[in-house]
N, C-alpha and C positions, 0 to 999 in steps of 0.2 A: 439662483443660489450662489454666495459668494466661493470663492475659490478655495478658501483654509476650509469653511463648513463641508463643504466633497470631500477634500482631503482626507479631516474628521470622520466623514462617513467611511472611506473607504478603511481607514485603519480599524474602523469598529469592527469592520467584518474581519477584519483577522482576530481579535480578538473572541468576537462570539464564536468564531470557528473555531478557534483554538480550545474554546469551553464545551464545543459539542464536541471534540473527538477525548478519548482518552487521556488523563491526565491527570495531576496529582493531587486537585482537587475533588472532581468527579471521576472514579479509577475507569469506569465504562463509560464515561462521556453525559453528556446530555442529549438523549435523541430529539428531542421538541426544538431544540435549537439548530439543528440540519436543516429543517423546514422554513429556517426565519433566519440566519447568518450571512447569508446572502446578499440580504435585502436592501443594506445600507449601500454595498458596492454596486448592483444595479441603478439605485440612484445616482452615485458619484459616477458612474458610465453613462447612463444616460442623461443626465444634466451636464456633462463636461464641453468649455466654452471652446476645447480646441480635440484634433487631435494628439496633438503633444502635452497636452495637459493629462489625458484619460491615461497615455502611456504610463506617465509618472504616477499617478495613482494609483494606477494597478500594478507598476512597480512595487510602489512603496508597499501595497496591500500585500503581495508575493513575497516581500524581503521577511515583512513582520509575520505573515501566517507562518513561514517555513521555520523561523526563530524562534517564536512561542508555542510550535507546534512538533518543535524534532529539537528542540532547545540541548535533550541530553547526548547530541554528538557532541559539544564541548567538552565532552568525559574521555572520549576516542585519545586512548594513552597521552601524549604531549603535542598533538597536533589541531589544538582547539583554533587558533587561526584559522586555518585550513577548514576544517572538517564541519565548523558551523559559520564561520567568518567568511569565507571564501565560496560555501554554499550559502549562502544570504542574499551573497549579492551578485550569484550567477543566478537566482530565482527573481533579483528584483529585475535583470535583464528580460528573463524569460517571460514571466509575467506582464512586464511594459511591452514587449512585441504582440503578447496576447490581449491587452489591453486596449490597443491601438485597433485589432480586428473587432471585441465587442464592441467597441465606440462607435464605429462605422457598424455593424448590425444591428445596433441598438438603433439607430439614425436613420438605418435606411429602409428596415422592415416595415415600418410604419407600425398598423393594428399586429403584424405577426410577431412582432417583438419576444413576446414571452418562449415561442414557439424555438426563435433563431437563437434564444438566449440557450434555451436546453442544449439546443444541438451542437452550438457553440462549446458549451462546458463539459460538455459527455466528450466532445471530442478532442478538449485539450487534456481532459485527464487523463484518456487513453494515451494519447500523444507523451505526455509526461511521464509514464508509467511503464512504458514500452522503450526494447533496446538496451544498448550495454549502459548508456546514461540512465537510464530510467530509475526513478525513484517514486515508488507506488505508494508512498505515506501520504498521511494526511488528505487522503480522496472523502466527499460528499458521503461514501456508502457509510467507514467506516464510524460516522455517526449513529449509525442506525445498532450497531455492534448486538447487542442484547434485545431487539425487539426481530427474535426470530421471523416471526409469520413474513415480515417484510424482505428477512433474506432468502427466501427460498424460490424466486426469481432468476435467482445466478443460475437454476437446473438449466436456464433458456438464454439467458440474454447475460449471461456473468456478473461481474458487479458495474457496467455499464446502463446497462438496465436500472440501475436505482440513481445511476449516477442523473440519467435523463428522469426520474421523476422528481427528487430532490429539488434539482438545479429547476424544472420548470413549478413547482411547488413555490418556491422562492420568488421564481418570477411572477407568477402569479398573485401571491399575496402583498408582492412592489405592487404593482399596479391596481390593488386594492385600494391601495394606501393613497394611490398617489391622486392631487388634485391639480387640474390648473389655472393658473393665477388672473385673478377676475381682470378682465378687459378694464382701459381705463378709454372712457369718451372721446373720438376724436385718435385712438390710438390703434395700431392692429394687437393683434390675441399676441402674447407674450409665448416662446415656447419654455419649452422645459418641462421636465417632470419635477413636480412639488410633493412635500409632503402634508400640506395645509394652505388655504387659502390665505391671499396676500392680502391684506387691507390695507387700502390707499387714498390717506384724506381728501377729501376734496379742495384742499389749496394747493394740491399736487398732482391735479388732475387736468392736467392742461391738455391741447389741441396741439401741443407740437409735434409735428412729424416726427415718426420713430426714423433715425440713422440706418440704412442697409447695408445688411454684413455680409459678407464675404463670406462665400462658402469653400475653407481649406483649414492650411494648418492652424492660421490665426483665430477664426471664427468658425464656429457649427454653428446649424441651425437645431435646436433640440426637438425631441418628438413631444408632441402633443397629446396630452393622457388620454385614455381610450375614455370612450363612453362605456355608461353603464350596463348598458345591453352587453355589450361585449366582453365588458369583467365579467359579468354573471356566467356568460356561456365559459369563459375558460374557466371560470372558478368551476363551474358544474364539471367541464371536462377533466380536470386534475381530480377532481372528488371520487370520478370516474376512475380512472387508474389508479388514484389510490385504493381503494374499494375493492378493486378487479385484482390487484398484486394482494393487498391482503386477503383475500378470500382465496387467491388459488395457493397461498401462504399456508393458508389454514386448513387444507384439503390435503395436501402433501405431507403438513404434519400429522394428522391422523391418520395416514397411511401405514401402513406395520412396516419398518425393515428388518425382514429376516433373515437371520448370518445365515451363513453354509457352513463355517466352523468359526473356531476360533486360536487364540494365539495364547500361550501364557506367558506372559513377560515382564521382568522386570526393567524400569525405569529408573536411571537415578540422576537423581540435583545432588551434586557434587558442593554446589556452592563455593565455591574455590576458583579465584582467575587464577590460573599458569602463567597469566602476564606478570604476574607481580609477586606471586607466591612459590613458584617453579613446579616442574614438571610431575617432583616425587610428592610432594603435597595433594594436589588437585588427585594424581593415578592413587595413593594411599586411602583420600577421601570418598572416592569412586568404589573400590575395594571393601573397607570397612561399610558403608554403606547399601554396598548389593549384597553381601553376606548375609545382610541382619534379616535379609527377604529370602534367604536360602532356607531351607529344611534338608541338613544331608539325608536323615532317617526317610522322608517323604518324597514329593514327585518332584522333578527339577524343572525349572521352568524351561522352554522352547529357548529365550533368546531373552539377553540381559545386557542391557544399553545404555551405555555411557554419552557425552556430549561431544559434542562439539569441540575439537583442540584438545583432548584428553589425552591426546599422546604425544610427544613434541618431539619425539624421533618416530624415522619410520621402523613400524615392526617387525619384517622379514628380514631386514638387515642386524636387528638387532635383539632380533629374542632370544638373546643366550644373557642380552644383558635385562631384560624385563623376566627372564628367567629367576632373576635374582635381585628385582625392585620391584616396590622399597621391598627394603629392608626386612621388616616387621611384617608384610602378609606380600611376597612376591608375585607378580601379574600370571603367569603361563601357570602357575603351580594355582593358583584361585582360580582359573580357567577351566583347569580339568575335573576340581573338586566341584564346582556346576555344575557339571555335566549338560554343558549349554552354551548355545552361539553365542560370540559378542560381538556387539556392534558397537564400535566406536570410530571417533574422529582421529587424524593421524596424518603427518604427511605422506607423499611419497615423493622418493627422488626419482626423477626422470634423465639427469646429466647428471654422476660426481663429480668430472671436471669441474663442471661451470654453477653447483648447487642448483639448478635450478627441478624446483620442486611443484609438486600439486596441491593444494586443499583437499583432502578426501577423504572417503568412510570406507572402513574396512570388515568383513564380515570374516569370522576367526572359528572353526570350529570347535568342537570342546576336547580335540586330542591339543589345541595350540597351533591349528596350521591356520595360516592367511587362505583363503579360498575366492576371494571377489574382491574387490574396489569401485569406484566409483569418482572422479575427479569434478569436481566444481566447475559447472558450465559458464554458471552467468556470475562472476566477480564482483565484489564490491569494486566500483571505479575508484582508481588512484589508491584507495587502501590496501585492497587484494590483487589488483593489477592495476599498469599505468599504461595509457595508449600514449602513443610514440615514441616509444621505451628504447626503436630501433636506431632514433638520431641521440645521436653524443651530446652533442649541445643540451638535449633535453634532459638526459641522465646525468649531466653534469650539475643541469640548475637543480633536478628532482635530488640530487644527492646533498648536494652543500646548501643550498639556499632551505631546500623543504624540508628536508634531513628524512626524505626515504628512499627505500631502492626498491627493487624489482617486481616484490613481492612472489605472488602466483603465479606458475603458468596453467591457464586456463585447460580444464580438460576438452575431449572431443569428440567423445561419444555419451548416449545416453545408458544406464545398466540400469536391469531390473533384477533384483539378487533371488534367489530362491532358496527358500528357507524350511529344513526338514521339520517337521513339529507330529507329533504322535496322532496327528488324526489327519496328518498325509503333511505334503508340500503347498506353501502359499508364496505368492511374487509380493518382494515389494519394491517401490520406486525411493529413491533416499534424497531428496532434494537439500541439499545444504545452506544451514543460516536461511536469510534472506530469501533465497531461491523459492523457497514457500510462498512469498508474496505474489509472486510471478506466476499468471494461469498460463502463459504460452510454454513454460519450463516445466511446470508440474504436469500440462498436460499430454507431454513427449511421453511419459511414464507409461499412462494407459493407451495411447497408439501403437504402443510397439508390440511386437511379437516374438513369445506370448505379450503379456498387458499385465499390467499390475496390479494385486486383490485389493492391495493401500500404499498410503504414503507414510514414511516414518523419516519425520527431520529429525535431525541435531542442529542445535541452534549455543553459542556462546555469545548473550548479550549481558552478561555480568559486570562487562566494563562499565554499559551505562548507567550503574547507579541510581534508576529511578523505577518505579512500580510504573509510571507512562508511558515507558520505552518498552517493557516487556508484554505490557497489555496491547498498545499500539501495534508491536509484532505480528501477537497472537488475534487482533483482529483482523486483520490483511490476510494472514495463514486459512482462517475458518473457511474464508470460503470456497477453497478448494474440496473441501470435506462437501460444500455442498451443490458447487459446478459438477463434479465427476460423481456423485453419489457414492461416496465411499468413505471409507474411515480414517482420518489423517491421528494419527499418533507425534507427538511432538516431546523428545528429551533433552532437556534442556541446561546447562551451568544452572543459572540462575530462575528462571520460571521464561514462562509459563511452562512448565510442563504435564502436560493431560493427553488424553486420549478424545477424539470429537467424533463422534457418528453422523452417518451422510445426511441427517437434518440442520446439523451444526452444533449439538447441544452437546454440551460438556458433560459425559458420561464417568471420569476420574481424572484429580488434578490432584496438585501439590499445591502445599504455600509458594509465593514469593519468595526469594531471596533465604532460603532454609533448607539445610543438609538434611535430607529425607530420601526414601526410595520408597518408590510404590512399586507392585505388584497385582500386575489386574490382568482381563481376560481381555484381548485385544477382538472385537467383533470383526469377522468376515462379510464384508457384503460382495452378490455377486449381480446385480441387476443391471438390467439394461442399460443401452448407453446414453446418456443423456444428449439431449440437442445440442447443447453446450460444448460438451466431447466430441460433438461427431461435426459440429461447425464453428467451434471456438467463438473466436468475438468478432462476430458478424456483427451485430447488433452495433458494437460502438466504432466500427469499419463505415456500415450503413450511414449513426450519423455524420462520419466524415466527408463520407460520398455528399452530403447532400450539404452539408455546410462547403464544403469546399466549391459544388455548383450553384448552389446558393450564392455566394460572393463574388463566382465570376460573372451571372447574372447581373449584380449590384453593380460589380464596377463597370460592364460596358454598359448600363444605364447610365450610372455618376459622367461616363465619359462621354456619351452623345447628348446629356443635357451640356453639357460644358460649350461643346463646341456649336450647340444650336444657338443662329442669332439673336 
């Protein structure tokens, strides 16, 4: 296969990938297409004439999935260079080093291919996902978004677990596909994975010796398609886990979860960035909005929650001036006529000297006192902190050249707030923004002691401007509702905001992008701990453990055929 048609192949897979996950065509994605997106870039990796070639492909494939697939950080205030230009083409790097390793497992597995291909890809998406760089968008699971029975896997194995069925579903159905190319007389077997046979006239069937190539960066040898016997059995095998995850899918949703209490609480979509609109706008729209859910005459809800960045000073320093903003319905004075906790988004200064502040949520009780906090563990990189912040040089280029400074400083412990409500006390964990993506962050919440009944983010994605950005969010969030068996509550600026039950199933939500407040019964679950909570991501550790001994196997192979005479 020539070298532009791989190429071709590998860009297609960013593409179909980009159609299976959330987007502003399909708002929940295509899930038939997580199964099959794959397909092309296994072929472009396993047919590639070199290893520097497979790099480049699967660069390119990594620049374009990340750009068509998280496209709306170009919206990230005036830093679209940066923020998708700059992530483009630190994903084409990352991808081309990942590239370079399926190339050579693709090569060297032989019949296990499909096998080395899962463990391969369960373990770079971990890898990619994990740590203060990690960026957990756009993973294999996230396709699946809406076809619950398949998520409820995460109770075990997280979303690693689907990431290894997917990725070998994919492989799977490549090597259905794949045929190879009919021997010409007089010649040896051609390698390469094909996607159809070659026909090759017979006045070009000659007895010339084939040229012998070189086995390195110049030339691979490609693998040779499996016989049929062998599809069959992996096809049967994949048919088998898939079967086995939906059926125990299916068993886990008919199981009743029954609260121990519950929560009453208002939720509000402000719909208002304070980026651009300012401070008293967004807290005014916040205001008018949870009132419309109040009943002074009737029962007042437990706890009534604003978003994400709703405050844009800190409050203990300053409630004598939120005392008396806005204007037209002031913060402290709407607080008490609740008669109910609030929870919102808010800095805190940690130095006035040097301003240097936290990202974090603050829990307020209904006389107006701050009572708990919570500071943002895991930051956005470079936007909400910047690592080597400590050298001048680098604060000098970050200031003038990229036109940002400091940002956050990172919190350092984890809080579980406890929150009074008329049919006792309930914990919850408050993972901020993004932090919901992350199960190693979320799952700090319920280890600690006490443990957390749920989770309740605040999230401000309003800046990004598109319905794929907040749905893309809010699929990466769900599955914490369904790792920990518990209830993730999400209030949000702009959407998704709902409430999700430890199956995953969206029990009450809001529009997109619409000034609204709801008021619902936040379910209590208290049930055991799941395997997931109590062993995190073993599962996609495991495949690491073995793809990584997997390839030091490969290479002192590769290296004692080398040096054999």
């Amino acid at each position: 296969m020539k070298k532009p048609l791989l190429l071709a192949a590998a860009l297609s897979s960013s593409v179909l990938f980009a159609l299976a996950l959330p987007n502003e065509v399909f708002a929940y994605g295509m899930p038939a297409l997580g199964t099959l997106a794959l397909i092309p870039l296994y072929f472009a990796m396993g047919a590639a004439p070199s290893y520097r070639f497979a790099a480049l492909a699967a660069g390119l494939y990594g620049a374009l999935h990340h750009a068509l697939s998280s496209y709306w950080l170009y919206f990230f205030k005036d830093f679209a260079l940066y923020t998708i230009g700059a992530t483009t083409l630190a994903y084409f790097v990352v991808y081309a080093v990942f590239g370079f390793y399926l190339a050579f497992f693709l090569k060297k597995t032989g019949p296990y291919r499909p096998l080395a291909f899962a463990l391969l890809w369960t373990s770079f998406e971990f890898l990619k996902s994990t740590g203060f760089l990690g960026y957990p968008w756009g993973l294999l699971p996230y396709t699946q978004t809406e076809v619950l029975p398949l998520l409820q896997i995460a109770d075990i194995t997280g979303i690693y677990g689907l990431s290894f069925l997917l990725a070998f579903a994919n492989a799977v159905l490549a090597e259905g596909l794949a045929r190879a190319s009919r021997p010409v007389p007089g010649q040896p077997r051609p390698d390469g994975l094909y996607l159809a046979a070659r026909r090759i006239p017979a006045s070009r069937r000659t007895a010339k010796p084939a040229r012998g190539r070189r086995v390195g960066a110049a030339s691979l040898p490609g693998p040779e398609a499996l016989d049929r016997g062998l599809k069959l059995r992996y096809f049967g095998f994949a048919l088998f886990l898939g079967v086995a995850v939906l059926a125990y899918g299916r068993f886990r949703l008919a199981e009743p979860f029954e609260a121990a209490t519950n929560v009453d609480a208002v939720l509000v979509q402000q719909n208002v960035d304070p980026w651009y609109l300012g401070e008293e706008a967004a807290l005014e729209a916040n205001i008018r909005m949870a009132r419309s859910k109040l009943d002074p005459e009737g029962r007042a809800p437990d706890i009534v929650v604003f978003s994400e960045t709703s405050l844009k000073r800190p409050y203990k320093e300053f409630t004598s001036w939120f005392s008396k903003t806005p204007a037209s319905d002031p913060l402290v004075p709407f607080i008490r006529d609740s008669r109910a906790h609030l929870f919102t988004g808010a800095p805190v200064v940690l130095d006035w000297e040097t301003l240097e502040m936290s990202n974090s949520v603050l829990l307020i009780d209904p006389a107006g006192r701050q009572v708990e906090e919570y500071a943002k563990l895991h930051p956005v990189p470079f936007a909400e902190a910047i690592p080597l912040w400590e050298f001048e040089w680098f604060r000098t280029f970050m200031r003038t050249v990229v036109g940002m400074d400091s940002g956050w400083v990172m919190g350092s412990e984890y809080t579980v707030f406890e929150l009074p409500t008329k049919k006792g006390s309930v914990r919850f964990g408050a993972p901020i923004c993004f932090e919901d993506a992350f199960p190693e962050v979320c799952r700090e919440f319920f280890l600690a002691d006490p443990p957390a009944d749920f989770l309740l983010n605040l999230t401000n994605d309003s800046w990004s401007k598109t319905n794929s950005a907040e749905i893309q969010h809010f699929a990466a969030a769900r599955f914490r509702a369904i790792e920990f068996r518990r209830t993730l509550v999400r209030s949000t600026n702009g959407g998704l905001t709902c409430v999700v039950d430890p199956s995953g199933a969206v029990i009450a939500e809001l529009p997109l992008f619409e000034q609204a407040a709801l008021r619902t019964e936040i379910p209590i679950h208290r049930g055991p701990a799941t395997a997931y909570l109590l062993l995190g991501d073993w599962f996609a550790r495991l495949c690491l453990l073995l793809s990584a001994s997997w390839s030091l196997i490969l290479i002192a192979k590769d290296f004692r055929a080398r040096r054999r005479p």
